[in-house]
N, CA and C of each residue as an Amber inpcrd file, in Angstrom:
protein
   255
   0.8120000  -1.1940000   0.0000000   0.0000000   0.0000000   0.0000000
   0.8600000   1.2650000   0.0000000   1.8840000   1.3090000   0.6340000
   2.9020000   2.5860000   0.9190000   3.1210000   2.8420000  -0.5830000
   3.3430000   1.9000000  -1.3720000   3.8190000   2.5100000  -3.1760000
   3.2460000   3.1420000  -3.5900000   1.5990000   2.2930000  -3.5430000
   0.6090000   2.8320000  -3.6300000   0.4000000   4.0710000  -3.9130000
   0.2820000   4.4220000  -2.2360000  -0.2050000   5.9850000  -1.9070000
   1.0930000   6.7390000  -2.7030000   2.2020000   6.2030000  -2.6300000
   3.5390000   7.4200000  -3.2100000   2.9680000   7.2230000  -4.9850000
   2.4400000   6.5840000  -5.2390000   2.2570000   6.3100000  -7.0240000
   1.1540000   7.7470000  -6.9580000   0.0150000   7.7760000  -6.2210000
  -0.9560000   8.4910000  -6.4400000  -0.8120000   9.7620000  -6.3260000
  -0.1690000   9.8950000  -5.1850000   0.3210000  10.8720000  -4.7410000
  -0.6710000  11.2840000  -3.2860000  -1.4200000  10.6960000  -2.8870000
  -2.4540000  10.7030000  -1.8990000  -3.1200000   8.8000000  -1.4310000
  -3.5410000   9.1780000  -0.2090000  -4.0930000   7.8860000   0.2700000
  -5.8260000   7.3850000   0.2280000  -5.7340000   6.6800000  -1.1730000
  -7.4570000   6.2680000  -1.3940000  -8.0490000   5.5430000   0.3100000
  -7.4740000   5.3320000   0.8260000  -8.3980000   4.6220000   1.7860000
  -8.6980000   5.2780000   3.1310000  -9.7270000   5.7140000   3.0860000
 -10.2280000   6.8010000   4.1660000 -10.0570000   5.5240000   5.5960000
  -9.3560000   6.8690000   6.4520000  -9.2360000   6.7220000   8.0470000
  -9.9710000   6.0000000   8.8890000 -10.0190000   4.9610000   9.3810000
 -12.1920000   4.8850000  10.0290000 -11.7320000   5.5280000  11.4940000
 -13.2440000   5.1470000  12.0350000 -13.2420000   5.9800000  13.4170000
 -13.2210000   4.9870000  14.5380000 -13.3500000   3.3110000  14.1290000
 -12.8860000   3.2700000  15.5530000 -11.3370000   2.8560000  16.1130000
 -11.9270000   2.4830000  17.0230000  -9.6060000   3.0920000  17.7270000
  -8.9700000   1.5600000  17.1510000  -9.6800000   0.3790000  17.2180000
  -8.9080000  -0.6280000  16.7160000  -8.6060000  -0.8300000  14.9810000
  -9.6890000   0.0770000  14.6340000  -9.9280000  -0.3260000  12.7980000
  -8.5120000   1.2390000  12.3830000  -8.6610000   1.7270000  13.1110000
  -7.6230000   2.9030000  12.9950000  -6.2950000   2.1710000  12.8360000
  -6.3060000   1.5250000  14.2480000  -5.1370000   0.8890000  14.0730000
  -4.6200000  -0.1230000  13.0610000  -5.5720000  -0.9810000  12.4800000
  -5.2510000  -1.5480000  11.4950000  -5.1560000  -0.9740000  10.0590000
  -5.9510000  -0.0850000  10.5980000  -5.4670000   0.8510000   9.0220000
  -3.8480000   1.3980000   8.9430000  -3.1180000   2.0120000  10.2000000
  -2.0420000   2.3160000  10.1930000  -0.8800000   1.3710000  10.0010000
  -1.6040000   0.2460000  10.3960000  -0.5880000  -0.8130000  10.0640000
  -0.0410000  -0.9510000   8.3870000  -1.6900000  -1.1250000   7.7370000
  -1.5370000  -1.2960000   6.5960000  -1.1320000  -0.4730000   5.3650000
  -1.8340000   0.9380000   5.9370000  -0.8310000   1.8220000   4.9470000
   0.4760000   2.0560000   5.0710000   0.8010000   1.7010000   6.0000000
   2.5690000   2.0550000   6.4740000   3.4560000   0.8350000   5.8670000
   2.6500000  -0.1500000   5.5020000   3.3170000  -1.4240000   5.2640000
   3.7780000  -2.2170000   6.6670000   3.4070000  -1.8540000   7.3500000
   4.1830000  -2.6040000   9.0140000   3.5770000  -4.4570000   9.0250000
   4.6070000  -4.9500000   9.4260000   4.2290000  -5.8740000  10.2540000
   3.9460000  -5.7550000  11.1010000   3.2210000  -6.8930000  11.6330000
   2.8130000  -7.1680000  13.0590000   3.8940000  -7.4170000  14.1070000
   5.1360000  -7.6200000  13.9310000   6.5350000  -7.1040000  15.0020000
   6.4480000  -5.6240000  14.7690000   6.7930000  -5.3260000  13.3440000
   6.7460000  -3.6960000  13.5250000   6.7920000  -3.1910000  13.8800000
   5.0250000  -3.1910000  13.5520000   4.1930000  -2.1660000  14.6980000
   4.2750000  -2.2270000  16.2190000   4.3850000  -3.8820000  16.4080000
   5.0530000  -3.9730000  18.2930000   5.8980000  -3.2390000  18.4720000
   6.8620000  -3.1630000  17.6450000   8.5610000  -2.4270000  18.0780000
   8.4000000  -1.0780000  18.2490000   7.3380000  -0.2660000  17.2390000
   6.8340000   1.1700000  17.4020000   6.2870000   1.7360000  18.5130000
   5.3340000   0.4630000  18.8800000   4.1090000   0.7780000  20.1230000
   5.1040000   0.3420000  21.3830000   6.0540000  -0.5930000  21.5160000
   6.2130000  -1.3670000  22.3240000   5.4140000  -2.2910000  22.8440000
   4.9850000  -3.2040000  22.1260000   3.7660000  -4.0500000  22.6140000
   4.4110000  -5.3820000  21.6880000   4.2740000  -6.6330000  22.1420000
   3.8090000  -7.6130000  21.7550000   3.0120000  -7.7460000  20.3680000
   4.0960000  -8.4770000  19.2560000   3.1420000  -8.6810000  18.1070000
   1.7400000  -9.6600000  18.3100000   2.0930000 -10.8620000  18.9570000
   0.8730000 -11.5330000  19.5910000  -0.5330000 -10.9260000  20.1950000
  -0.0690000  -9.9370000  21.1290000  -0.9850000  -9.2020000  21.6880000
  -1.3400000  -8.2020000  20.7250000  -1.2380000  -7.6860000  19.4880000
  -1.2850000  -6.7810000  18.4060000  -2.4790000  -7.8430000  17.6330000
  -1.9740000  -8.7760000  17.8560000  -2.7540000  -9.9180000  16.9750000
  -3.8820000 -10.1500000  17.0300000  -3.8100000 -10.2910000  18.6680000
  -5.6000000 -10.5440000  19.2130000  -5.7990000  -9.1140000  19.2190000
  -5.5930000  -7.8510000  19.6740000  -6.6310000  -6.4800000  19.3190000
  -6.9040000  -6.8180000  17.7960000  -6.5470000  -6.9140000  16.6970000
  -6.6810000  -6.6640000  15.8730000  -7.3630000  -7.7590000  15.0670000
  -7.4520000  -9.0250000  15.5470000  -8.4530000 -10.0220000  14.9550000
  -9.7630000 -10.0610000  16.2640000  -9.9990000  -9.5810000  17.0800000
 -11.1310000  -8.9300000  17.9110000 -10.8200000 -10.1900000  18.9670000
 -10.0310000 -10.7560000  19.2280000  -9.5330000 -12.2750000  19.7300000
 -10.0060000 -11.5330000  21.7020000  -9.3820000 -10.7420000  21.6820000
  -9.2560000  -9.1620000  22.9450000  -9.2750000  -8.3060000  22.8080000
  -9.8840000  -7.2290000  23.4500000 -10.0940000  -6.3020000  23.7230000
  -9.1980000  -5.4200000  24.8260000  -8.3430000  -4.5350000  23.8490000
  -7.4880000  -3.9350000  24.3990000  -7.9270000  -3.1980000  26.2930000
  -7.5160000  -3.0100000  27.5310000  -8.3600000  -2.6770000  28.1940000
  -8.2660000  -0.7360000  28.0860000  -8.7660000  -0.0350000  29.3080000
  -8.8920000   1.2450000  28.8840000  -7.7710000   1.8170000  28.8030000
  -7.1150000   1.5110000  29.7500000  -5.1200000   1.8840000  29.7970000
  -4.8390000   1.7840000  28.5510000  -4.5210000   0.4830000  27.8490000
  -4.1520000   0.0560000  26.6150000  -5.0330000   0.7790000  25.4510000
  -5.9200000   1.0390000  25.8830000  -7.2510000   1.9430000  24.5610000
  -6.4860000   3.4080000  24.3750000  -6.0420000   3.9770000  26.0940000
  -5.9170000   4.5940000  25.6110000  -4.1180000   5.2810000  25.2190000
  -3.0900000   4.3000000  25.3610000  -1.9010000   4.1680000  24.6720000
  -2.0230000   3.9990000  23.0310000  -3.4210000   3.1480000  22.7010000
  -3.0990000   3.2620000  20.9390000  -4.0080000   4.4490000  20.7840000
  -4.4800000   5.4640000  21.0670000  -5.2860000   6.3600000  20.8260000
  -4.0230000   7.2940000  21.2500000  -2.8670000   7.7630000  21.8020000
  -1.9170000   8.5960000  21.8470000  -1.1310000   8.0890000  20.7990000
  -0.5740000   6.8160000  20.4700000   0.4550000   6.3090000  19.5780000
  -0.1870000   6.8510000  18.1320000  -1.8070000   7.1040000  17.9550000
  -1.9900000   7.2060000  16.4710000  -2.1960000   8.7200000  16.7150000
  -2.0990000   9.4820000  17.5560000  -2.2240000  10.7180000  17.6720000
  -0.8650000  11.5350000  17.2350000   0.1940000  10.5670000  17.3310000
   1.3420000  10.7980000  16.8170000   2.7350000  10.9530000  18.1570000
   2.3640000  10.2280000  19.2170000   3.1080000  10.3170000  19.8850000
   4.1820000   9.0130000  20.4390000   4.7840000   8.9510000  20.6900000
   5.9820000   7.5690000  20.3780000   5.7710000   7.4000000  21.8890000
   6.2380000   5.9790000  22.5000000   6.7210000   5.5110000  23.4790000
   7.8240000   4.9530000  24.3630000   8.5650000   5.3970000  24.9960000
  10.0010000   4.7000000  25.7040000   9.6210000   3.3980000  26.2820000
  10.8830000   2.7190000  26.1500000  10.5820000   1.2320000  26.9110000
   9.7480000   1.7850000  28.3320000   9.7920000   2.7130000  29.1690000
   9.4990000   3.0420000  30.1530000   7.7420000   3.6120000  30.1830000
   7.1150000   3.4690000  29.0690000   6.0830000   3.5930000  28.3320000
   5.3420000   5.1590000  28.9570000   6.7510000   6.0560000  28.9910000
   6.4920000   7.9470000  29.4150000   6.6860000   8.0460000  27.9410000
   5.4680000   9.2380000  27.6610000   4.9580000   9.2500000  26.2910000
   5.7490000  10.6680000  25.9340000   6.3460000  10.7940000  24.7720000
   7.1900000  11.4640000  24.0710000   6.6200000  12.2940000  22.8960000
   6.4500000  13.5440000  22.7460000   6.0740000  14.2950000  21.2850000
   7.1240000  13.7180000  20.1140000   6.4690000  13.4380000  19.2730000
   7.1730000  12.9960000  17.8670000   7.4090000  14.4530000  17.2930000
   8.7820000  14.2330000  16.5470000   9.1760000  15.6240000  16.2360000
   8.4800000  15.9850000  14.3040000
């Protein structure tokens, strides 16, 4: 998908609104794997696995770490949240 969007010059596939379909959208336009995206978030590709095949339900803590991570903010192993520059 990343060629994609650079071929077009824009991204055909609109954003959705909820916090897990978000997230799988970011996965997929970015091209990420499922380590990847763990290594980005700091999370477990496994546990990436079940939010994202509905296996679990992230809890509110965790709801709301991927709702800062797609807001654009990164995480330290120490999971103190950092402005992306």
């Amino acid at each position: 998908i990343p060629r994609v969007i650079d071929f077009l010059g824009y991204n055909p596939i609109p954003c959705p609104d909820d916090l897990l379909e978000r997230l799988a959208w970011y996965k997929q336009v970015n091209g990420l794997t499922l380590e990847q995206l763990g290594d980005k978030m700091g999370r477990d590709a496994e546990q990436l696995a079940d939010w994202l095949s509905g296996r679990h339900t992230p809890c509110r803590q965790n709801q709301k770490k991927i709702a800062l991570f797609l807001s654009g903010h990164i995480f330290e192993p120490s999971d103190r949240i950092i402005e992306r520059d």
